[in-house]
C-alpha positions as a Markdown table, in Angstrom:
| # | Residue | x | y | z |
|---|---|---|---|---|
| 1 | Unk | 24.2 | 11.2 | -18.9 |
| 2 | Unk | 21.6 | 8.9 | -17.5 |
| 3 | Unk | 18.0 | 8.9 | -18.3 |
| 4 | Unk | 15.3 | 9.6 | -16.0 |
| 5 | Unk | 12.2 | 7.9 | -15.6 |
| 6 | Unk | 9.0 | 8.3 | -13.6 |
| 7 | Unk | 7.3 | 5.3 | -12.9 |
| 8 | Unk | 5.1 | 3.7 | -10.3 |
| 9 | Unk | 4.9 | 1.1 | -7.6 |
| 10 | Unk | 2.2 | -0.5 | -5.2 |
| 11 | Unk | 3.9 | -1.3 | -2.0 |
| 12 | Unk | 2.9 | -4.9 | -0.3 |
| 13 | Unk | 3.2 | -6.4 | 3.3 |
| 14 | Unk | 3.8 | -4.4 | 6.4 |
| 15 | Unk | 7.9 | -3.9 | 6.4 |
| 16 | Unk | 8.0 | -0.1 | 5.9 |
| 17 | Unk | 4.9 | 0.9 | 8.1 |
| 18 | Unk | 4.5 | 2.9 | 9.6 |
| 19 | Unk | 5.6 | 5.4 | 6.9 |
| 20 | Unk | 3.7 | 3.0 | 4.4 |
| 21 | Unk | 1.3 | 0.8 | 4.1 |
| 22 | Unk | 0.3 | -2.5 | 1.9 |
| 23 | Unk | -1.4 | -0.9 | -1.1 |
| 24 | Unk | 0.1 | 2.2 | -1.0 |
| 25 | Unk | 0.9 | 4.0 | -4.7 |
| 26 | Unk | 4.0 | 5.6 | -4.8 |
| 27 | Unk | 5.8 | 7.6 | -7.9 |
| 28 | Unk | 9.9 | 6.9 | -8.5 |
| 29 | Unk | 11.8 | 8.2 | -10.2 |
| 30 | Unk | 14.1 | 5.1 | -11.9 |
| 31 | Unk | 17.8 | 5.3 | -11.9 |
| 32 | Unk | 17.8 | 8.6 | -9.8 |
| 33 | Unk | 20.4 | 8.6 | -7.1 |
| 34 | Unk | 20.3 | 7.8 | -3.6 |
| 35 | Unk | 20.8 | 9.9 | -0.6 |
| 36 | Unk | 20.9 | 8.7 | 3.1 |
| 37 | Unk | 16.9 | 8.7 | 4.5 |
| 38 | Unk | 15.4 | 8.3 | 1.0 |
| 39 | Unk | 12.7 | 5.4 | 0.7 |
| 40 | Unk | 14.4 | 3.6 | -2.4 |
| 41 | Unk | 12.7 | 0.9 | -4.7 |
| 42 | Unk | 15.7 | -2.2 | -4.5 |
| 43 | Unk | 15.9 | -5.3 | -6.1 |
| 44 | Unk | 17.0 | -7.8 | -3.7 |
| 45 | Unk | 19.3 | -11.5 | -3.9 |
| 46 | Unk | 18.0 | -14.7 | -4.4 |
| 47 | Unk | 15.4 | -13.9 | -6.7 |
| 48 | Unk | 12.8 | -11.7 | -3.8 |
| 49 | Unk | 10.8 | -9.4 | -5.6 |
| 50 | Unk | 11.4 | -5.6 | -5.9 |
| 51 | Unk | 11.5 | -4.0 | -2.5 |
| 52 | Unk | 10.5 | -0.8 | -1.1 |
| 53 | Unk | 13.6 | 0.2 | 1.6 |
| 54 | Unk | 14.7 | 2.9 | 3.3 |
| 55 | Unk | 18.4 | 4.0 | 2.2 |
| 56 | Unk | 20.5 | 4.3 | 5.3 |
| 57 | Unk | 24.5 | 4.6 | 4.7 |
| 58 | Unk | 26.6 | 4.3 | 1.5 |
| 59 | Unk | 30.0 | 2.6 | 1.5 |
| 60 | Unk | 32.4 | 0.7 | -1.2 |
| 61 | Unk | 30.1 | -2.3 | -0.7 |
| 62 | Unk | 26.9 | -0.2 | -1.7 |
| 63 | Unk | 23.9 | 0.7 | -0.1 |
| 64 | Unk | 22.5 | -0.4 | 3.7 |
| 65 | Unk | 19.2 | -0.4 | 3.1 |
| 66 | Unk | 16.5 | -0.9 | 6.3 |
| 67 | Unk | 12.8 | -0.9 | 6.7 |
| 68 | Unk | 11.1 | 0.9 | 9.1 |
| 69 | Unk | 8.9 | -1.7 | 10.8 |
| 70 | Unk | 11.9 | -3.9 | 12.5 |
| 71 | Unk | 9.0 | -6.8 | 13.4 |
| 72 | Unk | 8.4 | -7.2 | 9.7 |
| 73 | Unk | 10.3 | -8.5 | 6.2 |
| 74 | Unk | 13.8 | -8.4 | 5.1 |
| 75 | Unk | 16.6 | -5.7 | 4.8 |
| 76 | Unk | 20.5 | -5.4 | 4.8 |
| 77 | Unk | 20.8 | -6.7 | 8.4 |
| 78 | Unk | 19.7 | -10.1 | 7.2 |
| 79 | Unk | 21.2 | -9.9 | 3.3 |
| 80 | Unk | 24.4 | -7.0 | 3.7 |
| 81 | Unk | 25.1 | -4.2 | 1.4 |
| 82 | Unk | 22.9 | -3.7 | -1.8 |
| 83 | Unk | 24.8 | -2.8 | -4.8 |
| 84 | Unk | 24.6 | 0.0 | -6.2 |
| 85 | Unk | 23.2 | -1.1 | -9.5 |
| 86 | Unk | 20.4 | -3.0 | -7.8 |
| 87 | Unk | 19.6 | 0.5 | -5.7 |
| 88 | Unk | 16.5 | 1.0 | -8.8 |
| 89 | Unk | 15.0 | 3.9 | -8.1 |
| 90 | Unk | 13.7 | 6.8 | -5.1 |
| 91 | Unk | 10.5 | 7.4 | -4.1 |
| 92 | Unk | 9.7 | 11.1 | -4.8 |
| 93 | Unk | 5.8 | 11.2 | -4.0 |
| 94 | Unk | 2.8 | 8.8 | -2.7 |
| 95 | Unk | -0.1 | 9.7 | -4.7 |
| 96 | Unk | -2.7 | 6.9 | -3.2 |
| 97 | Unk | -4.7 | 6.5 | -1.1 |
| 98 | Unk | -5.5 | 10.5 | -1.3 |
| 99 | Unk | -6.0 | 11.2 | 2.1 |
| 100 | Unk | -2.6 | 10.0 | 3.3 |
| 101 | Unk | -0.6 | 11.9 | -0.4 |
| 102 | Unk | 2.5 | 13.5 | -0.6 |
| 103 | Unk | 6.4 | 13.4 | 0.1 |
| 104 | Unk | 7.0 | 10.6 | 2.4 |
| 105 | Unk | 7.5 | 11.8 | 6.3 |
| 106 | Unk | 10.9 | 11.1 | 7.9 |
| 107 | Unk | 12.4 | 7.8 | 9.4 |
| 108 | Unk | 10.4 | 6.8 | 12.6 |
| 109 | Unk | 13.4 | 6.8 | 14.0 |
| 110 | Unk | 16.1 | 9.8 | 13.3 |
| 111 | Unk | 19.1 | 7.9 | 11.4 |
């Protein structure tokens, strides 16, 4: 059985608008699984800082993980599959800046 955790995360740079924005505040929940369409919190190769991604397909390789702005940052179409055990955490809530809280909206674009 694994443990849950809540935690939080500010989100930087522009990759994942327009569903979020550079200093956004978002609760995860650590070590919770994935499912296709959920925002995810990944940890990315060559040393990149944590990312926020949104999950797109699961296969043996891991997760294929895209952001939602395609004119901004980094995602599996540059880097491949993430593993699974570098898949961190979901994004259940986004709590600041209060006019724009609540469960994330859907991908821009249906997946």
């Amino acid at each position: 059985m694994r443990l849950l955790r809540w935690g939080r995360v500010v989100v930087a740079g522009r990759s994942m608008e327009p569903t979020l924005r550079a200093g956004d505040r978002l609760l995860v929940r650590w070590s919770a699984p994935a499912a296709r369409g959920d925002v995810v919190v990944v940890r990315l190769p060559d040393g990149r800082p944590l990312s926020v991604k949104r999950a797109i397909h699961h296969d043996a390789s891991g997760w294929w993980v895209e952001r939602d702005n395609p004119a901004e940052g980094v995602d599996s179409w540059a880097l491949g599959a993430v593993a699974d055990r570098d898949v961190l955490g979901v994004v259940r809530w986004r709590y600041r800046p209060l006019r724009r809280a609540g469960r994330l909206p859907p991908p821009p674009v249906p997946l």
